[in-house]
N, C-alpha and C positions, 0 to 999 in steps of 0.2 A: 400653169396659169400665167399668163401677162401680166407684169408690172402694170398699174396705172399710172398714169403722168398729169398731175394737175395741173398742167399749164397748157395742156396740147392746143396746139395750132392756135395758141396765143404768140403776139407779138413780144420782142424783146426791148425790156426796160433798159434804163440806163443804171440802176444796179444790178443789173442779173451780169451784163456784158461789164463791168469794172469786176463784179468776182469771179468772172472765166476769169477775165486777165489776169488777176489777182492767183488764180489757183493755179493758173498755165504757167507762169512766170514761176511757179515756187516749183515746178515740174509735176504736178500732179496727172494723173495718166487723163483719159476720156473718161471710163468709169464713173472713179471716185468724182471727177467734175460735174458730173451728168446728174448724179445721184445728191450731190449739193447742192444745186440749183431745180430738181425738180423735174428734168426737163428729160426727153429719152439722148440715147447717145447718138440716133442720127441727127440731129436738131441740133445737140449741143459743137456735133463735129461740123456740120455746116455753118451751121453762125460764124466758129473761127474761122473757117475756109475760105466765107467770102470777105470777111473782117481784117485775115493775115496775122492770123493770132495761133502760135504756135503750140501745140499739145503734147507734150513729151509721149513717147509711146513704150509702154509696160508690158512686160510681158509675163 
């Protein structure tokens, strides 16, 4: 069954984009980032993408 994402194909606030920063800087993977803001992991990997907000990668 698919996760649900309460936020879909909502736009991004300006606390949602300080706590990627906040999580990406502490090296948190896409995951666990994705799954803190609510948000799915392609969403939360493009916002950084276009933003240049770097996402440690977990393996």
């Amino acid at each position: 069954m698919a996760e649900r994402f309460e936020r879909h194909k909502q736009p991004w606030n300006g606390e949602e984009a300080g706590k990627l920063r906040t999580l990406a800087s502490k090296g948190k993977g896409l995951k666990e980032i994705a799954k803190a803001l609510s948000r799915s992991e392609e969403s939360t990997r493009d916002y950084a993408k276009a933003n240049n907000i770097a996402i440690a990668k977990k393996r």
